[in-house]
N, C-alpha and C positions, 0 to 999 in steps of 0.2 A: 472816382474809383468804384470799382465793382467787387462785390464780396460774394464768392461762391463757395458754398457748404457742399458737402456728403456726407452721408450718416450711414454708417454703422459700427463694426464695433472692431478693435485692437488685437491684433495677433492673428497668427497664423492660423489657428483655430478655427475663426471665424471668415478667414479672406474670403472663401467663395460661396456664401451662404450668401438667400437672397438678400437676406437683411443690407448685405453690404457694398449691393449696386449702387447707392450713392459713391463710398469708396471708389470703386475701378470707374466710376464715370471722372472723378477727379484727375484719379491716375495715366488717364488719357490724356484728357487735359494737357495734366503738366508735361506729358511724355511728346505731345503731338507740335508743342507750341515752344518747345525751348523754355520752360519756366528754370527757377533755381533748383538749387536741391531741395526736398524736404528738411525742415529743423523742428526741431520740438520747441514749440510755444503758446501759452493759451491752454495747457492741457489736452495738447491736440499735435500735429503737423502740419507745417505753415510752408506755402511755396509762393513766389511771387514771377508776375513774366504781365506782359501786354498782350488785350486781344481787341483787334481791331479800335489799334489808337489807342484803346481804354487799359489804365492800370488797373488791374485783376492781383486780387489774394487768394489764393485758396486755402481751405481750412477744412481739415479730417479730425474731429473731436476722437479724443484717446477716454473719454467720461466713461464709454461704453453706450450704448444707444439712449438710456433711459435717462440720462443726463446730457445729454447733447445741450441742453443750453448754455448751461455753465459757461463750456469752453468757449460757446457763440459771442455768448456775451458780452466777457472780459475781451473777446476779438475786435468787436465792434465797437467796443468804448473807447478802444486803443485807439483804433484807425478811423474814429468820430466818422463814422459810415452807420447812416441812418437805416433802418427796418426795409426801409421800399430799394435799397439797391443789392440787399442780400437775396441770392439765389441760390436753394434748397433742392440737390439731387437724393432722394430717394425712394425704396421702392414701395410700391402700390398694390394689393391685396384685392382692391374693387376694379382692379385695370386685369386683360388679358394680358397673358407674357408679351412685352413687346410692345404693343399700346401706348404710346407717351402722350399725355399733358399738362400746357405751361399755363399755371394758373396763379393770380395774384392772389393775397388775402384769405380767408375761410377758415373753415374749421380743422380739427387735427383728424376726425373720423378715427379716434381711440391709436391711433400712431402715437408708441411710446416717444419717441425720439422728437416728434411734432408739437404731440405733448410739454415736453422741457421746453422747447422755444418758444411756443405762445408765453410760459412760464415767465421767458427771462428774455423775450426782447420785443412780445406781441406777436400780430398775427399779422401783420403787414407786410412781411416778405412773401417773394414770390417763389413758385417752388417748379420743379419740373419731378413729375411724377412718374414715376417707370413699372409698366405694367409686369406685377412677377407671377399673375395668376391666385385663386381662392382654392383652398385643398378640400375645399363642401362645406366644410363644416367648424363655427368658431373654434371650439375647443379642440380644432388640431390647429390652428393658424402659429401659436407661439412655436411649435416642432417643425412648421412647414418653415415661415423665417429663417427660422435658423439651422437650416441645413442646405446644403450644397445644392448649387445649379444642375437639374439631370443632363447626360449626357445629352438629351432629345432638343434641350434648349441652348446648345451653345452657336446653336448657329448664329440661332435669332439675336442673341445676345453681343456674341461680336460683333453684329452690324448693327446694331443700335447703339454699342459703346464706342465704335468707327464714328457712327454717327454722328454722336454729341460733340466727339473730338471734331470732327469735322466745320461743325456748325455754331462752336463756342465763342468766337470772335463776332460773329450774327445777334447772337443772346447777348454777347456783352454789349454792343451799341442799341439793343432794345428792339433788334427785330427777329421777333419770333416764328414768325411765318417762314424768313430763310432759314430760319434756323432748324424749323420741322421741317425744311423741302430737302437740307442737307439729310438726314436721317432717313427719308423717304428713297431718296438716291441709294441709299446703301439698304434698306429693308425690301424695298419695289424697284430695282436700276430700272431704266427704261429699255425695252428693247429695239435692238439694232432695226433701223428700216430697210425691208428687200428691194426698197426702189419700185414695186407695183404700183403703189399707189401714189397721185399728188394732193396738195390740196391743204387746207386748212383740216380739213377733219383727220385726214392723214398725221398732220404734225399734232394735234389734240390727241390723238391713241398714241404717239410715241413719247408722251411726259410722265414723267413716275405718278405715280397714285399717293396720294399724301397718306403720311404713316401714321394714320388712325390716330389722329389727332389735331388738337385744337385748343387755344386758349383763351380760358376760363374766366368767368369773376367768382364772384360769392356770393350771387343771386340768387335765392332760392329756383327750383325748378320744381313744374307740377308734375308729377308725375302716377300714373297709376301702380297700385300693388304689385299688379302683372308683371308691370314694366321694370319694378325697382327689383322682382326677382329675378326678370333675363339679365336685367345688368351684371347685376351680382354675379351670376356664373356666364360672363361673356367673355 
C-alpha cells in the first residue's frame, strides 16, 4: 500500500493559494484515476482507488497546515504503512514555479507543514516538492504562501497538476524517473517532426526536455555562497 499526502489548508479561503498545491495535486489524482469519493477521516479527507496495481490512500489533512502531522499520523497507524511508503505533495519556496523534485528523507527547510511531520512520524518519507517561486524576501514568504496563484502562473501550473495526474501510477510502483518524464510531456510536449530530418540525432531533439527535475537524497551538497544565492532566486 502506498500512502500519498497533500498539504495545505481547509476551505474555500484557502483553495487556490500556493500553500495548497499539495491539495489540487491530490485532487487530480483522485479525479484522473477513478478513486472513491472523499470522506472525512483522520482529521482530514480520505479517498481510496489503485495505481498501477498498487493500493493508494490519499489523505488531505483538515489540521490546517501547521498541524499536518497529527492527521498523518493517526492515517498511518491506522493503515500500519510505514514512513518510507508515504508520499508528501507540497509546495516549494527554494524551487522556481514549476520545477518539481522527488526527494527521499532530509530536512523540513522551516516548512510549517513538514515541520509537524518530522514531528509525528519522522523524516523518512518521501516528498514531491513543487516549485511555487521566492517573493525576495523572508518576511513576505508567510503573505506570499497564502495567497492565490497569479493569473501569469496558471498555465504552468495546469500542466504540472495534468502532470502528476498523469504520472501517479509511475510514483506509486517507485519509478520516479517515468514519473518526471510524464510532467515533462505536459510542461516541454515534444515537438511534431517536419520529416527533414533522419536519424538518431533527429529522434534525440524530438523528446521532451525533463521538467527540471531530479530525485534527491539527503546528502549534504557543497556548495558556494554565490551559488546557494542563484539558487535561492532561480
Amino acid at each position: 500500500m502506498q500512502f500519498f499526502v497533500g498539504l495545505g489548508n481547509p476551505g474555500a479561503k484557502y483553495a487556490q493559494n500556493r500553500h495548497n498545491v499539495g491539495f489540487m495535486a491530490l485532487d487530480e489524482i483522485a479525479s484522473a484515476h477513478g478513486f472513491s469519493d472523499w470522506r472525512a477521516k483522520f482529521q482530514g479527507q480520505v479517498a481510496e482507488g489503485v495505481l498501477g496495481g498498487e493500493k493508494v490512500v490519499l489523505l488531505k489533512p483538515e489540521t490546517f497546515m501547521n498541524n499536518s502531522g497529527q492527521s498523518v499520523g493517526a492515517a498511518i497507524r491506522f493503515f500500519k504503512v510505514p514512513p518510507g511508503d508515504v508520499v508528501v505533495f507540497h509546495d516549494e519556496i527554494d524551487l522556481a514555479p514549476g520545477k518539481i523534485r522527488v526527494k527521499a528523507g532530509g530536512g523540513h527547510a522551516g516548512h510549517n507543514g513538514l515541520r509537524s511531520l518530522h514531528a509525528h512520524i519522522g523524516a523518512d518519507y518521501r516528498r514531491v516538492r513543487i516549485g511555487v517561486g521566492h517573493p525576495g524576501h523572508k518576511d513576505r514568504v508567510p503573505g506570499y504562501v497564502l495567497s492565490d496563484f497569479s493569473k501569469s502562473d496558471q498555465t504552468w501550473l495546469d500542466d504540472v497538476i495534468r502532470g502528476i495526474g498523469e504520472g501517479a501510477a509511475d510514483l506509486a510502483k517507485g519509478d520516479e524517473g517515468r514519473f518526471m518524464n510524464a510532467i515533462a510531456r505536459r510542461v516541454a510536449p515534444a515537438r511534431p517532426s517536419t520529416g527533414a530530418k533522419t536519424g538518431a540525432k533527429t529522434a534525440e531533439k524530438s523528446k521532451p526536455k525533463a521538467a527540471e527535475a531530479k530525485v534527491e537524497t539527503d546528502a549534504p551538497e557543497e556548495k558556494s555562497m554565490l551559488q546557494k544565492l542563484m539558487d535561492k532566486f532561480s
